[in-house]
C-alpha positions as CSV (number, residue, x, y, z in Angstrom):
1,X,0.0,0.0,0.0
2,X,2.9,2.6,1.1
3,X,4.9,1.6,-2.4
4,X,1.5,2.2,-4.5
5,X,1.3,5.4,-2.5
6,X,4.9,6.1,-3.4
7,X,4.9,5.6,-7.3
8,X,2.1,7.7,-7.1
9,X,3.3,11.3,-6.6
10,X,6.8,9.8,-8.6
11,X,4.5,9.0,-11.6
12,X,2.9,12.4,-11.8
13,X,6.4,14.1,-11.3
14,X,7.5,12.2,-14.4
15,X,3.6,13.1,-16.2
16,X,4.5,17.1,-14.9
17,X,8.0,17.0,-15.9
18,X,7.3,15.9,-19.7
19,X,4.6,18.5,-20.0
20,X,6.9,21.2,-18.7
21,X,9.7,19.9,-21.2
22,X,6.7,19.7,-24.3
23,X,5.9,23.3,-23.0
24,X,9.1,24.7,-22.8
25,X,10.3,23.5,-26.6
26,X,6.9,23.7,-27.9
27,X,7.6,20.6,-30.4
28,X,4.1,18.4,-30.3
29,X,5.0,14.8,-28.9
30,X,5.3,12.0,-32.1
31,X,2.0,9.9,-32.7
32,X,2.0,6.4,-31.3
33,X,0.6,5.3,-34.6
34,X,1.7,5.7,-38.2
35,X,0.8,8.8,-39.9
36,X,1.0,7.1,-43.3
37,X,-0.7,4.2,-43.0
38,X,-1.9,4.4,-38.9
39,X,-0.7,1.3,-38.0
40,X,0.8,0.5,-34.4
41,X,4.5,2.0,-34.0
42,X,6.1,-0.1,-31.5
43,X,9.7,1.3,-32.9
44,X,11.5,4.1,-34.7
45,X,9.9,2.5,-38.1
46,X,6.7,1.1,-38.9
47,X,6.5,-2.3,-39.4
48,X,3.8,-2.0,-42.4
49,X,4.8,0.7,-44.8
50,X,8.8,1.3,-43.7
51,X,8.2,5.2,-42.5
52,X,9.8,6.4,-40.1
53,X,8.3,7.6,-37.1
54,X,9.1,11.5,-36.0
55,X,7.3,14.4,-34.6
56,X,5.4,16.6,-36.9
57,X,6.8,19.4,-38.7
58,X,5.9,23.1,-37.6
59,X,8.7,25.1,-38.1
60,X,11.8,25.8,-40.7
61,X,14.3,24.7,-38.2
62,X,12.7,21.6,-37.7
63,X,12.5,21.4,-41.3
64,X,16.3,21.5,-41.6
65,X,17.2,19.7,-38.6
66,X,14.9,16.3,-41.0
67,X,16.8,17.3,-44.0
68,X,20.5,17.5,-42.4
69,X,19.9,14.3,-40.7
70,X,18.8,12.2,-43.7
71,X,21.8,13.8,-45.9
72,X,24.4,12.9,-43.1
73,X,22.5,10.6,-41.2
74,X,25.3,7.2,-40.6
75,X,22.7,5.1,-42.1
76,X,22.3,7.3,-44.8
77,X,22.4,5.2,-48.7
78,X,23.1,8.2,-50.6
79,X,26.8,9.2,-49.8
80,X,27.3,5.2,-49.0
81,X,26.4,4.5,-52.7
82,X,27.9,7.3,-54.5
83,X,31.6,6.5,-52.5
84,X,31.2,3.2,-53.8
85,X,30.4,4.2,-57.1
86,X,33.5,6.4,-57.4
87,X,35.9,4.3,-55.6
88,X,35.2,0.5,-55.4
89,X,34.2,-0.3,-59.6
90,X,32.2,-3.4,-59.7
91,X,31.3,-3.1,-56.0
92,X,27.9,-2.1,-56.2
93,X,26.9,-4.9,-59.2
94,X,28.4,-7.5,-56.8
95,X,26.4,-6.8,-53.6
96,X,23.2,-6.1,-56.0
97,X,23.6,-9.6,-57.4
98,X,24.6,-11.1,-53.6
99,X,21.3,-9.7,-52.2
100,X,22.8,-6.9,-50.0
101,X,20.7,-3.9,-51.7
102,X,19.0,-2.2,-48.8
103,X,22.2,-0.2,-47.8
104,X,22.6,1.5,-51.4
105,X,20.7,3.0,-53.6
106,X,18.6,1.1,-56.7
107,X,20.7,1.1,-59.8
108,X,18.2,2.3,-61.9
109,X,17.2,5.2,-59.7
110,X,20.8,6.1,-59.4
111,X,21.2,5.7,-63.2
112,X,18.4,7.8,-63.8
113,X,19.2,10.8,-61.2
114,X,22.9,10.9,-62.0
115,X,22.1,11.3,-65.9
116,X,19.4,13.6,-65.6
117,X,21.9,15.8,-63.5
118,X,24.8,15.3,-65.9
119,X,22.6,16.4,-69.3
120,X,21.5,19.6,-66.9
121,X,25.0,21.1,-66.7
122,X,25.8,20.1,-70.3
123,X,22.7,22.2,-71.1
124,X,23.5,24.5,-69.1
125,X,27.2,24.8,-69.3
126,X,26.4,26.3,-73.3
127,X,29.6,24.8,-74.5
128,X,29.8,24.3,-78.5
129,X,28.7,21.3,-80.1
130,X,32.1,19.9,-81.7
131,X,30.7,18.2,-84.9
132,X,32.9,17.3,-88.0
133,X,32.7,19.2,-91.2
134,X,33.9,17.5,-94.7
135,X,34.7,19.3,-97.7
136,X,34.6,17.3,-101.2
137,X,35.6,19.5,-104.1
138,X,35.1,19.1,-107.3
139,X,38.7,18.7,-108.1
140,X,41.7,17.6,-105.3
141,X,41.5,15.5,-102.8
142,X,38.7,16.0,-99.9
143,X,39.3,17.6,-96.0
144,X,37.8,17.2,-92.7
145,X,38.1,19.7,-89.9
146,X,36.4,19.9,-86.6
147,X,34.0,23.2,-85.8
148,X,32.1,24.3,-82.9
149,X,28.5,24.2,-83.4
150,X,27.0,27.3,-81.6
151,X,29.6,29.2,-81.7
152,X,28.5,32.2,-83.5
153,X,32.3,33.8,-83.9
154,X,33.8,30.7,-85.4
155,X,31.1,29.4,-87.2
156,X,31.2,26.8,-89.9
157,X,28.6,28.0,-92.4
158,X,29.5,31.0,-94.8
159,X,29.0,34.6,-93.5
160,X,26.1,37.0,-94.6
161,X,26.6,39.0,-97.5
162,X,26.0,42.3,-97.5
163,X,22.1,43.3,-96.8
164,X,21.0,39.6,-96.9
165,X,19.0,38.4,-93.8
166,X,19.8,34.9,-91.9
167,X,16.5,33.4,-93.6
168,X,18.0,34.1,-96.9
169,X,21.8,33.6,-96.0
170,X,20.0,30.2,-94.9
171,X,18.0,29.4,-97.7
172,X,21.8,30.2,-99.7
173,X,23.5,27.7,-98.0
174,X,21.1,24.9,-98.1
175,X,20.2,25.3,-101.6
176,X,22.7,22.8,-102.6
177,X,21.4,20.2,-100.1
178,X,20.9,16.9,-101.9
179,X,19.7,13.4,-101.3
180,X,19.1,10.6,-104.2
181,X,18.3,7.5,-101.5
182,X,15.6,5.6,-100.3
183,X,12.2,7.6,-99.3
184,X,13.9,10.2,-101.5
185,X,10.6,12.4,-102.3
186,X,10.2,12.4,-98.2
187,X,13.3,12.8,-96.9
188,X,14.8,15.3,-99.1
189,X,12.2,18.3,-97.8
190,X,12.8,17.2,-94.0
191,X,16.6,17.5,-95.0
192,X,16.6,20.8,-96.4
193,X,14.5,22.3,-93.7
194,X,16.6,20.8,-91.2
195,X,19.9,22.8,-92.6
196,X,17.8,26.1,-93.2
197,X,17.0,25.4,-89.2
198,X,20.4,24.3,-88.5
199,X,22.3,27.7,-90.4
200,X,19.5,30.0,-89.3
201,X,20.6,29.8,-85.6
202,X,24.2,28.4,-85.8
203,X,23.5,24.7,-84.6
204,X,21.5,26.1,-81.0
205,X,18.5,23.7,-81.5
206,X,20.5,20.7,-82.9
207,X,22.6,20.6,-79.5
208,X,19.4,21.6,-77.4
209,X,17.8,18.2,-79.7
210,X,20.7,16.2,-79.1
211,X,20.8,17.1,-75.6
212,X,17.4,15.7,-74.8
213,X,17.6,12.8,-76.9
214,X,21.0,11.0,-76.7
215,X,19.8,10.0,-73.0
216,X,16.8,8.1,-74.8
217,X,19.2,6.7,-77.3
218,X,21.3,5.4,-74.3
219,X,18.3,3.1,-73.5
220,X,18.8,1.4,-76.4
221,X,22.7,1.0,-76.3
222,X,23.0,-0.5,-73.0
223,X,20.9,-3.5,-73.5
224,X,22.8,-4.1,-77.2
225,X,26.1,-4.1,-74.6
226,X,24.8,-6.1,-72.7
227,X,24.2,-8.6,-75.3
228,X,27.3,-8.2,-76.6
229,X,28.7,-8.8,-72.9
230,X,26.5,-12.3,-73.1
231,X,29.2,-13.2,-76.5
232,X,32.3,-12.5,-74.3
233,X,31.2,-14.7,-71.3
234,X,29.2,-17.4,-73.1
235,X,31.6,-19.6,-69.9
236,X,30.4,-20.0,-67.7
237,X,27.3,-19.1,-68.1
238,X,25.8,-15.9,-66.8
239,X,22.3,-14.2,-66.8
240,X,21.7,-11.1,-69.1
241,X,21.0,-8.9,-65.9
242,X,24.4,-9.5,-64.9
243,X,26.0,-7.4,-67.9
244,X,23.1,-5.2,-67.9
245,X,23.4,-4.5,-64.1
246,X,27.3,-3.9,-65.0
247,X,26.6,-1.3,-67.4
248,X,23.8,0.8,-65.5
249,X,26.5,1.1,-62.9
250,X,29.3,2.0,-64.7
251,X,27.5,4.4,-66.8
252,X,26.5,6.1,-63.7
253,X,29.6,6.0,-62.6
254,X,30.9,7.8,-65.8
255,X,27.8,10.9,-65.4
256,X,29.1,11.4,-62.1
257,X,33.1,11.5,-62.6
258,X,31.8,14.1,-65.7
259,X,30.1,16.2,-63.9
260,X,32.8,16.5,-61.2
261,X,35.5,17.0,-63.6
262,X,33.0,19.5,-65.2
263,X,32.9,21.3,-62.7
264,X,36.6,21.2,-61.4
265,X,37.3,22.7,-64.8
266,X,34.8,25.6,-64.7
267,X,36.5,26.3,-61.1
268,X,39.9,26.1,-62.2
269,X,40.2,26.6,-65.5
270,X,44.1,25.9,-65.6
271,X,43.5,22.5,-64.3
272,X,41.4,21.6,-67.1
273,X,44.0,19.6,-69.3
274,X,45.3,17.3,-66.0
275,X,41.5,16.7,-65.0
276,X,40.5,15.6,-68.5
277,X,43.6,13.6,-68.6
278,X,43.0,12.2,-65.3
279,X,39.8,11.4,-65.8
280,X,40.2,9.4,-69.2
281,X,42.9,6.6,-67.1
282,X,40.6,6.5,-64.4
283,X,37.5,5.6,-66.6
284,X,39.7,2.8,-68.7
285,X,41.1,1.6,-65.4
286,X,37.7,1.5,-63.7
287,X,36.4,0.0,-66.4
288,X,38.6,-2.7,-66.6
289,X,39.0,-3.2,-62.6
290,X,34.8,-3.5,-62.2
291,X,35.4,-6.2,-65.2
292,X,37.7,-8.1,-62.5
293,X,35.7,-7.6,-59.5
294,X,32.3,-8.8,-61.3
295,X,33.4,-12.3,-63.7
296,X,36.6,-13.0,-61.4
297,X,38.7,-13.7,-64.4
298,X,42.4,-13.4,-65.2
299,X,44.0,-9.8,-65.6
300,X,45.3,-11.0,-69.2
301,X,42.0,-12.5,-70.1
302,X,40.0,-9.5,-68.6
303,X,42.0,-7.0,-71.0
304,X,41.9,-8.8,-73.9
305,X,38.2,-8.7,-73.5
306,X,38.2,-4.9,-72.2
307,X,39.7,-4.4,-75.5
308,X,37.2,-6.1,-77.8
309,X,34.5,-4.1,-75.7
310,X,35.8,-0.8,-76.2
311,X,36.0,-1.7,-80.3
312,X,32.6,-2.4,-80.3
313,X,31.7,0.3,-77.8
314,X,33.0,3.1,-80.1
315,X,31.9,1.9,-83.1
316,X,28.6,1.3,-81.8
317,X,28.6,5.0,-80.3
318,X,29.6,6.6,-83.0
319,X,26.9,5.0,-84.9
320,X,24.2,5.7,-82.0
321,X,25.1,9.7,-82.2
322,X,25.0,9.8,-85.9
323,X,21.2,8.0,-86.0
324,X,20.4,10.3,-83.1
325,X,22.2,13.4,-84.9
326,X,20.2,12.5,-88.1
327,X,17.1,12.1,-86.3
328,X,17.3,15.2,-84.3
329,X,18.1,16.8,-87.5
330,X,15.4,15.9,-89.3
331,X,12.6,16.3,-86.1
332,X,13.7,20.0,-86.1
């Protein structure tokens, strides 16, 4: 009777003492059930939908305080997933296909936001669109030279003469446009309005069209390496997903080391030639290292293979951008 009597008053300190505390930071207690789906907490997450339980947000400093913590948080996937990205090649493809996947990010997801991020700064960076200009003359031998495409002082379509507008320097330039192939009496008119397009405004819309659709075209090359991945480890035997998994990473890999050589670059300018040289080993070597760490096969074996993969990689490339060039082109 004398204990009961006891806990008594020590019960509604404790009751008095919480209220004062609530009072004094004015922050509304968490719900003992799930806000999202109002199920039973009896921990930090709920057991049905995964959410995490916390005290509702009322102020900006709260705010922040949520968005520091899941940036920086130690259990954090984000800066877990891009380290490994950066640093450990093959890393994240192994523990995908070993069934440890809850600590990193989905490839897929990290695929998608890293390109998406990497196509922004190109956009927005404005730089000219290198493309390759040949000359056939009537008589000698022909010449190739590499212009910039938006580039309006060094531009690789005659000048204006003198009183004549950009539609009619355009319409000048394109009138010997020519085309004698398949789906000639279509193609021909989509052809010449492309160049008046293309010489009217100095290649802007081409790179702005070949910005937004070489990330589409991408969908398409990875599965074709993929399957060409299948040919170069027909033994033993693995899965398509493996290759495909491989690729998804490594191009994520190769947006992000981009962008942050990008922007290294932009912020010191006179670095630029080390970076880009730096960065070109590191891709081959990573590329060949996440090779190692995912089919477990020889150093010798691995490069002869890395070799045959970058053949067919740039020839496929170069054959993705011109169908995506042409196609752009002609959707102008």
């Amino acid at each position: 009777m004398s204990s009961a009597a006891a806990a008594g008053p020590v019960s509604d300190a404790g009751a008095a003492a919480e209220v004062n505390v609530a009072a004094a930071t004015d922050i509304p207690a968490a719900s003992p059930y799930c806000d999202n789906c109002g199920a039973a907490l009896t921990g930090r997450y709920c057991v049905s939908c995964g959410q995490r339980r916390e005290s509702p947000v009322h102020s900006l400093w709260q705010f922040a305080k949520v968005a520091a913590e899941d940036l920086t948080h130690a259990d954090s996937r984000l800066w877990r997933t891009l380290g490994a990205l950066l640093f450990r090649p093959g890393h994240l493809t192994r523990e995908f296909l070993a069934g440890r996947r809850a600590r990193y990010l989905p490839p897929v997801r990290l695929y998608l936001v890293l390109s998406v991020a990497f196509f922004l700064y190109a956009s927005a960076s404005r730089s000219p669109l290198p493309v390759l200009q040949i000359t056939i003359p009537r008589h000698g031998s022909p010449s190739a030279m590499v212009t910039p495409l938006g580039d309006e002082r060094r531009s690789p379509f005659p000048q204006a003469l003198p009183g004549e507008s950009a539609e009619e320097r355009a319409e000048r330039v394109c009138r010997g446009v020519n085309y004698d192939g398949p789906w000639h009496e279509r193609l021909l008119p989509a052809a010449h309005r492309a160049c008046v397009h293309i010489v009217a405004d100095n290649g802007r819309a081409l790179r702005e069209g070949l910005l937004h659709n070489v990330p589409r075209a991408l969908f398409i090359f990875l599965p074709l390496l993929a399957g060409t991945m299948m040919l170069m480890y027909w033994r033993p035997r693995r899965y398509y997903i493996e290759h495909l998994l491989l690729f998804v990473h490594n191009h994520a890999f190769l947006f992000l080391q981009l962008l942050l050589a990008g922007l290294v670059s932009m912020l010191l300018p006179i670095l630029s030639g080390w970076v880009n040289t730096a960065v070109t080993l590191y891709i081959a070597w990573y590329a060949y290292r996440s090779m190692r760490v995912v089919y477990g096969q020889g150093r010798g074996l691995t490069f002869g293979k890395l070799v045959l993969l970058a053949f067919f990689y740039l020839v496929s490339a170069v054959g993705m951008l011109a169908l995506t060039s042409v196609y752009t082109a002609l959707s102008l």
